[in-house]
N, C-alpha and C positions, 0 to 999 in steps of 0.2 A: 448457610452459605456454601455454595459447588465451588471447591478449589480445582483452578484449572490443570492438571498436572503438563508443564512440561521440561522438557531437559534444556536450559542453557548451551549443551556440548551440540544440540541439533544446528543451530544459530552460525551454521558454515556458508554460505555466500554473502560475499562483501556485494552491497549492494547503494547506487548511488542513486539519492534523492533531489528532486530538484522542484522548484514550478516550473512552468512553461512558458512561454513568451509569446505575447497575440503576434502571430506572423505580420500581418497587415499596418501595425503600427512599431514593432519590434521592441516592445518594451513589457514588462514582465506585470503577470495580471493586479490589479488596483489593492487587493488586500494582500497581497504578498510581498510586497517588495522588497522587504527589510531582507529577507530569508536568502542567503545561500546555498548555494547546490554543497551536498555536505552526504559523506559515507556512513553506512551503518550495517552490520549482520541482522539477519533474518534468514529465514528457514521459510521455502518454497515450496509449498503445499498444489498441483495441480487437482484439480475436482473431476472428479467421473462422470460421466454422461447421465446421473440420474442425478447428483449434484447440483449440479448448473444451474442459477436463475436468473427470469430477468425481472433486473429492478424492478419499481412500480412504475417509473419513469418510462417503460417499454425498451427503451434505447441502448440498455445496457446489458450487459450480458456478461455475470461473474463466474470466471474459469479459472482462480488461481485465490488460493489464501496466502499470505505471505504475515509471519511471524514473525515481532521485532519486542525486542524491552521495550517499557512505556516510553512516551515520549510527550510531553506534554502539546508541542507544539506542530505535529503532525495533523496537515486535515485533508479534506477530499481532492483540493485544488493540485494538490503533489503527483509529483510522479514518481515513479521509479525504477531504475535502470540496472540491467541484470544482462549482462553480454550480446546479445544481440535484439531485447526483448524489452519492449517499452508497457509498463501495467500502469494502467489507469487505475486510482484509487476510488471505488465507488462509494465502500460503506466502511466504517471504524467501528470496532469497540474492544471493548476491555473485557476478557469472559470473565473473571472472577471478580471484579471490581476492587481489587488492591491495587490497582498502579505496576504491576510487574510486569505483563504482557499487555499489545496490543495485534489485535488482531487486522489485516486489511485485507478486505475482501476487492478483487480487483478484476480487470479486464485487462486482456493483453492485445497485442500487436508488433507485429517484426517490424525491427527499423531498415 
């Protein structure tokens, strides 16, 4: 098994998560609701121009990893908020499969 190495001490932007709200009926998406917008550190990884892919979906397009502790309860439908910059969570996982880190591969967008 590949142990992922990383440092806890990288883990410096406070960073706040939330779901989203269907604009159109303003109420928060069907599997989420329970969930509060809630703070967490991660480490903010941008990807290089030969990096970048797009999902299998075509529509998405991953420019940013973003490094958090495990979380059990984190999934795609989340967002995430970092000063002026809204990341779409597209893909999760766990590089070492212990539960210490989780990885999200994401899309960004200025608010």
């Amino acid at each position: 098994m590949t142990v992922y190495k990383f440092d806890a001490g990288l883990l410096r932007f406070l960073l706040m998560c939330h779901v989203p709200t269907d604009p159109e009926l303003n109420t928060p998406n069907i599997a989420s609701t329970a969930i509060q917008p809630f703070n967490l550190w991660g480490h903010i990884a941008p990807l290089q121009a030969s990096d970048r892919w797009v999902s299998a979906q075509g529509q998405n397009i991953i420019t940013h990893n973003i490094t958090i502790r495990w979380m059990k309860h984190i999934n795609p439908q989340m967002q995430i908020v970092h000063n002026d910059q809204l990341f779409h969570i597209i893909n999760i996982y766990d590089p070492d499969g212990r539960e210490n880190w989780l990885v999200l591969q994401c899309g960004v967008t200025q608010l």
